[in-house]
N, C-alpha and C positions, 0 to 999 in steps of 0.2 A: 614232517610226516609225508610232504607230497612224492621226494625222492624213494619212499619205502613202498610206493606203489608201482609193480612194473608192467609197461605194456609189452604183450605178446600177440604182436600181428599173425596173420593167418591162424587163430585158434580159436572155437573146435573146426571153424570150415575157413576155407581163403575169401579173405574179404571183411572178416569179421576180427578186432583188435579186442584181445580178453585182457583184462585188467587182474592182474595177481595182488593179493595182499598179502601173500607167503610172507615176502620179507618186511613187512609193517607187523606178521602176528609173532617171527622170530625176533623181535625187539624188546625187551620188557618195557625200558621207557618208553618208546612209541606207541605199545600194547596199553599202556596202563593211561594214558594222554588219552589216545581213541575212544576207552573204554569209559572215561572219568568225562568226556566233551559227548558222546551218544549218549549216555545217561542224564548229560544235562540238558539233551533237547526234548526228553520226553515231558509230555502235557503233565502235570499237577494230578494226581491220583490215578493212574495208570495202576491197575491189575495184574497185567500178564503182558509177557513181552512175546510175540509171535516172529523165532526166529528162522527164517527159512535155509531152508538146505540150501549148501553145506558151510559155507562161511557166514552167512547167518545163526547157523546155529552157537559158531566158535564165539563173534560178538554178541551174540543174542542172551547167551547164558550167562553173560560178562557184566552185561548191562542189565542183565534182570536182578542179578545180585546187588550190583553198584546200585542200582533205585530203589529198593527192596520189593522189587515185585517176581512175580511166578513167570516159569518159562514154556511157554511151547511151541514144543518143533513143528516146523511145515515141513512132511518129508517130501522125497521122489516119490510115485506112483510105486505101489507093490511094498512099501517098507514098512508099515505099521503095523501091530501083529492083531488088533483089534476090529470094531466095529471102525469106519472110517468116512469122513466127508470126502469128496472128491470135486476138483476143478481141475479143467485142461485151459488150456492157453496157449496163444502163439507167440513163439521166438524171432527172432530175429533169421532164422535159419533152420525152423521145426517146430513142430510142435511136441506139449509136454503135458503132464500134471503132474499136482499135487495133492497130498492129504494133510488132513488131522485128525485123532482121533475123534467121535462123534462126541463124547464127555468131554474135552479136553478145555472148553473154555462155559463157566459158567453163565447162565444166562445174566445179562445188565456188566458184565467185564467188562471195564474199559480195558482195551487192547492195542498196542501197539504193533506194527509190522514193522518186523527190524531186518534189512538184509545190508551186503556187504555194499553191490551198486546198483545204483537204477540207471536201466539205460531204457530199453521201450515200452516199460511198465508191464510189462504181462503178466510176471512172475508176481509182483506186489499187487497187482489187482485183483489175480484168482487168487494170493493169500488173504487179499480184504473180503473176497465173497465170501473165502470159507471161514471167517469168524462171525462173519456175518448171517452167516446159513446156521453157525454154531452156537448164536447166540448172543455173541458178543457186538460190542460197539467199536467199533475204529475209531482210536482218540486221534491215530498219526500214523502216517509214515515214514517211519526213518532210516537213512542211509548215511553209510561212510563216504561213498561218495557219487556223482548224481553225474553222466555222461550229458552235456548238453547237446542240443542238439536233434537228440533221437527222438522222442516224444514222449518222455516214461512221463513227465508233470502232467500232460494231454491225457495221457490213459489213468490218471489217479484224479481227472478233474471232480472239483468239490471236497477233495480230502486235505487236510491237512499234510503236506509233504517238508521233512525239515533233510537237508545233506549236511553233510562236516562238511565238505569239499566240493567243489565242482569243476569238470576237466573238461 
C-alpha cells in the first residue's frame, strides 16, 4: 500500500511535501485493503464516521459502509447549503475552516474523525470540536496515514488517534 502513496514536494506552497492517495484510491485491491484495515480500527459501536474534505470523505463513506455506521462530511468553509457549525484552524501554511451541518450528528454519537493524513492535527482537531460542539462524542481519530514528526498526535492530545501507516 505504502508505494501507492505519492509525495509531491513543493505543493500547495514550497516547502510543504503533499501526500497524494490518487494512486492508492485508483487501485481496487489497495482500495478495498485501505477500506476493510480503517474499518477495522474503529472503537466497538461507533455511530457516525466524520469524513473530512476531500479525501476523507472518498475513505470516509467507505468506511462508514464497511462498519455499518452513518457518514458525515466535514466540508470546506461556504459548502453546506444549511444551518452550519463552523471551526477555523491553522495549517501548516494558512489558515482554514470547516463545517458541518448543525443537525448532522445526533446528540450522545459516538463519532469517529476519518481523514486521509494527519500531519499537524488542525484539520482533525477543529473536526473534533465540531462534533463535539454538535453533540457528538469522539470515540477516535483515524487516519490512513499519520506524518511523523509534525505534531498532529500533540494537537489531538487525550484522543484516541489510530493511523494505518506512519511516514
Amino acid at each position: 500500500m505504502l508505494p501507492l502513496l505519492t509525495a509531491v514536494p513543493d505543493h500547495p506552497v514550497p516547502g510543504v511535501v503533499f501526500r497524494d492517495i490518487t494512486p492508492l484510491l485508483g487501485d481496487p485491491g489497495a482500495l478495498r485493503e485501505a477500506v476493510g484495515a480503517l474499518a477495522g480500527l474503529l472503537p466497538a459501536g461507533t455511530d457516525l464516521v466524520a469524513g473530512v474534505e476531500a479525501r476523507g470523505f472518498v475513505l470516509g463513506a467507505a468506511v462508514a459502509v464497511a462498519a455499518g455506521a452513518g457518514f458525515v462530511p466535514v466540508r470546506k468553509s461556504g459548502r453546506l447549503p444549511r444551518e452550519v457549525l463552523v471551526e477555523s484552524y491553522e495549517l501548516e501554511y494558512g489558515s482554514a475552516a470547516v463545517e458541518v451541518h448543525a443537525d448532522a450528528v445526533p446528540a450522545g454519537s459516538r463519532v469517529v474523525v476519518l481523514d486521509d493524513v494527519l500531519a499537524t492535527g488542525g484539520t482533525a482537531s477543529a473536526a473534533c470540536r465540531l462534533v463535539e460542539r454538535a453533540g457528538g462524542e469522539v470515540a477516535a481519530v483515524v487516519v490512513l496515514a499519520e506524518i511523523g514528526g509534525l505534531g498532529g498526535r500533540d494537537a489531538l492530545a487525550g484522543r484516541r488517534v489510530e493511523a494505518l501507516l506512519t511516514l
